[in-house]
C-alpha positions in Angstrom: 3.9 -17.3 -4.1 5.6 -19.9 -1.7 6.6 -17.4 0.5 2.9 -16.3 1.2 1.7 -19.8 1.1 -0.2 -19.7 -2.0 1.4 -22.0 -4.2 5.2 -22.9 -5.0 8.4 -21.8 -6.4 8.6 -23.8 -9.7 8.2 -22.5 -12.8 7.2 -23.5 -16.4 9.6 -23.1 -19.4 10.8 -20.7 -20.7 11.2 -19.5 -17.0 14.1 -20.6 -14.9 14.3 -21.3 -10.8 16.2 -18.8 -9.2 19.3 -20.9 -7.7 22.2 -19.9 -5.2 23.2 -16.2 -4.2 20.2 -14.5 -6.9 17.9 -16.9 -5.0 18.8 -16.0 -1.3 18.7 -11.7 -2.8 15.1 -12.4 -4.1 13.7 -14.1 -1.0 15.5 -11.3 1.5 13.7 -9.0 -0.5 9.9 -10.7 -0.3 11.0 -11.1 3.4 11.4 -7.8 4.0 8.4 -6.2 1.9 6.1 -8.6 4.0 7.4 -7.9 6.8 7.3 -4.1 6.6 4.4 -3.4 4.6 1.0 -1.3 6.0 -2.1 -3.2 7.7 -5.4 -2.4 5.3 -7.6 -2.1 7.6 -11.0 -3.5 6.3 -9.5 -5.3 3.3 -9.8 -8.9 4.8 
């Protein structure tokens, strides 16, 4: 949600932060889906 400006990375228990190298995967990953996915034209 941080990533997209709608809010932040923390979590509530039971959940945990992702932290280090499983971190840096997860956020490459959002990157690149934002970055590569289709305009809806119409949508808002």
């Amino acid at each position: 949600q941080q990533e997209v400006g709608m809010g932040s990375e923390r979590v509530r228990p039971p959940r945990l932060e992702l932290v280090g190298e499983e971190r840096d995967r997860a956020l490459a990953i959002i990157r690149e889906a934002l970055s590569t996915r289709p305009e809806l034209a119409g949508l808002g």
